[in-house]
C-alpha angles and dihedrals in degrees: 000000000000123000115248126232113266119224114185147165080268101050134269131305141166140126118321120252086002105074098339108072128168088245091051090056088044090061091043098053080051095061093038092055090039093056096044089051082050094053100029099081111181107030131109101211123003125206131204110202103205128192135193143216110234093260112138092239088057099089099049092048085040091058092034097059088038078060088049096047101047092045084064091045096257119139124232125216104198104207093172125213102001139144124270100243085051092072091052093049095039097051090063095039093052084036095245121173087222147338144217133214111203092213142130096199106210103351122116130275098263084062125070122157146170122268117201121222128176128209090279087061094240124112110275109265131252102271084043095051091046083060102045083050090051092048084049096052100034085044081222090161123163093228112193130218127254101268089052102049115132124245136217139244157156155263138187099168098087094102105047096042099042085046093045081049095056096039096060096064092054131059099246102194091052086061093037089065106058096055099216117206108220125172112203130202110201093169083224088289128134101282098067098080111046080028100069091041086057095047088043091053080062110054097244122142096235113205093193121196123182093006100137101101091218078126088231089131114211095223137352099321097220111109088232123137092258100054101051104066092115095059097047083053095055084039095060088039103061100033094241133178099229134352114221122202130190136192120231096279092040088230095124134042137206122192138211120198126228097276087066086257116149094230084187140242092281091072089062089075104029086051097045085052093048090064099039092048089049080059109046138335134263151099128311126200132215154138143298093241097049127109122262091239088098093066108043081059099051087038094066089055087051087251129144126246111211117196125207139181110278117279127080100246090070095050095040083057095040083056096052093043087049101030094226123188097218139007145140135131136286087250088084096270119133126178125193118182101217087073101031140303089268139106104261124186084190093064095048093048088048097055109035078053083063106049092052084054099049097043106040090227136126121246095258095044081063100040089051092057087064109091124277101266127154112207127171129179130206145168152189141186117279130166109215089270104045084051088053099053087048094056095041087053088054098052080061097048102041095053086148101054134087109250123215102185085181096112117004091314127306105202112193114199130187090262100028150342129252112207114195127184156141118263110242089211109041142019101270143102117234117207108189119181139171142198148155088254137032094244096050087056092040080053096068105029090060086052093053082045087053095059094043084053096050095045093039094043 
């Protein structure tokens, strides 16, 4: 059975020329322009700036929503290949009403999809994306007449001025003199580019692999343990100080230390937080499924930690209500407000780089100061309903835990916490689980199994 099209608070994805068409993308950029002439009240003409990852299919939905937009009367700033935390940063800085990122994150190369952002650069809230999905279904679209149509243009600013950005909240020399050798693993996708300028801005001796964005990804794009052999390997190889990886719209980062070791996607962030908490006190943000890493180092400063449901516009909201000083997701996004609400491999490159600077430690010597947790992380296929009975079978199961339903079920136990939930973006169900030890996590994920087994058959 085919996959549907997926249409989110995010935007919309799926597989290209299955259930993702140029046409498709067209009537999206429609809604999309036709929502934001019905909310931005005040303005003459209104422009949207889009960027895209380096997949194939980025070009011909590019084009396709630039069509949909224009035919409303909405401007369209073309920035190119560009990461996804650039157009957020891009459309304030060049004073858009909105912006696009042709992108499918982490999803192979067969998907692509459009990501929705709004002047604030975060993703349009819940009551916004169930309008812009109206205005898609019911093709209630504000065309405009010939003499109104909007035009198109571009940009080639994005990577001086995101790297300038992400430069002014480190010391840079400190950084430049310890000539870090880093090797970074883009998997072809839209980070290598501005990545290595701003590593060689640096100082750093960049041993780049799959840096070329053609978006044929040299292995599973996702920065998961699995798929990043290739870049311990190099690690270990060269010698080198850290090993960066990004996923395809360079929004996220997973690290390897200097033994050539994956540390995880869970240390981006808990290293990001270490530096900024060594600098000032606050209150951090993040999700549900995040480890608890992130507390025990706001905790020692005396900060709050606030939890959301996944997804980074929650947490990038959470941050603003709460002025919070760092956040972001144990996927390897981290968000700092001071560049944009949005997930940024930049900034977490920037500021693990700084740490190590300032503190004269390896990677592992820092990620070894963060607490002794064991996470995994699994998932399965699972259709809405099939989700809902296996939740509904845990909350049997769990009576002893503390429940969250904010987001799936979040159940918190004396020696660990067990977080379920639907993906917003694919098909699957994500069971995310940590412990001091391995068999206490184990524990909980083969109960979760048991009742897959049981439902499925």
């Amino acid at each position: 059975m085919a996959e549907q099209l997926i249409i989110s608070i995010s935007g919309m994805r799926g597989i290209v020329d299955e259930n993702l068409t140029a046409s498709i993308a067209s009537e999206y950029g429609c809604a999309f322009g036709t929502f934001l002439k019905d909310t931005c009240t005040g303005k003459q003409k209104l422009s949207v700036c889009i960027g895209t990852d380096s997949r194939p299919s980025g070009q011909m939905l590019k084009s396709a929503v630039i069509q949909g937009l224009n035919a409303v009367g909405v401007d369209a700033i073309d920035l190119a290949i560009v990461p996804t935390p650039s157009v957020g940063i891009m459309l304030r800085r060049l004073d858009c009403d909105g912006g696009l990122v042709i992108t499918a994150s982490h999803n192979p190369s067969q998907y692509n999809g459009i990501k929705l952002l709004l002047a604030n650069g975060i993703a349009p809230p819940s009551d916004a994306a169930e309008k812009i999905k109206k205005y898609y279904f019911d093709k209630q679209f504000a065309l405009a007449d010939s003499s109104n149509l909007g035009k198109a243009t571009s940009n080639n600013q994005t990577d001086d001025i995101h790297i300038a950005k992400v430069l002014a909240i480190v010391d840079k020399e400190k950084i430049s003199t310890e000539n870090f050798k880093v090797v970074l693993d883009s998997v072809n996708g839209a980070g290598g580019p501005i990545t290595k300028k701003l590593l060689a801005e640096l100082n750093c001796v960049v041993s780049p692999i799959n840096d070329e964005p053609n978006g044929l990804f040299a292995h599973t794009p996702e920065p998961t343990a699995e798929n990043l052999t290739g870049l311990c390997d190099v690690v270990k190889e060269q010698k080198a100080d850290i090993g960066f990886a990004q996923d395809p719209d360079a929004d996220r980062l997973a690290i390897v230390d200097e033994n050539g070791t994956y540390i995880g996607e869970e240390y981006t962030l808990a290293l990001a937080a270490k530096y900024i908490y060594s600098k000032k006190t606050g209150n951090a943000a993040t999700n549900l499924s995040t480890s608890r890493m992130i507390d025990d180092i706001a905790g020692k400063t005396g900060g709050q930690v606030y939890r959301t449901a996944v997804g980074e516009a929650n947490v990038a909201s959470a941050m603003m209500e709460n002025n919070c000083i760092i956040g972001g997701e144990g996927n390897g996004g981290v968000i700092d407000l001071r560049i944009g609400p949005i997930r940024d491999s930049l900034v977490a490159i920037v500021l693990v780089l700084q740490l190590m600077a300032e503190t004269g430690k390896t990677v592992s010597q820092l990620a070894s100061e963060l607490g002794d947790y064991y996470m995994n992380k699994e998932k399965f296929t699972a259709d809405k309903s099939q989700a809902q009975k296996i939740l509904d079978s845990a909350k049997e199961l769990f009576t002893d835990a503390k429940i969250d339903t904010t987001d799936g079920c979040r159940f918190d136990f004396e020696d660990g916490w067990l977080h379920l939930r639907s993906s917003n973006t694919e098909p699957v169900m994500r069971i995310i689980v940590e412990a001091k030890d391995k068999n206490t996590a184990r524990k909980y994920i083969d109960a979760v199994l048991n009742i897959r087994k049981k439902i499925f058959g």
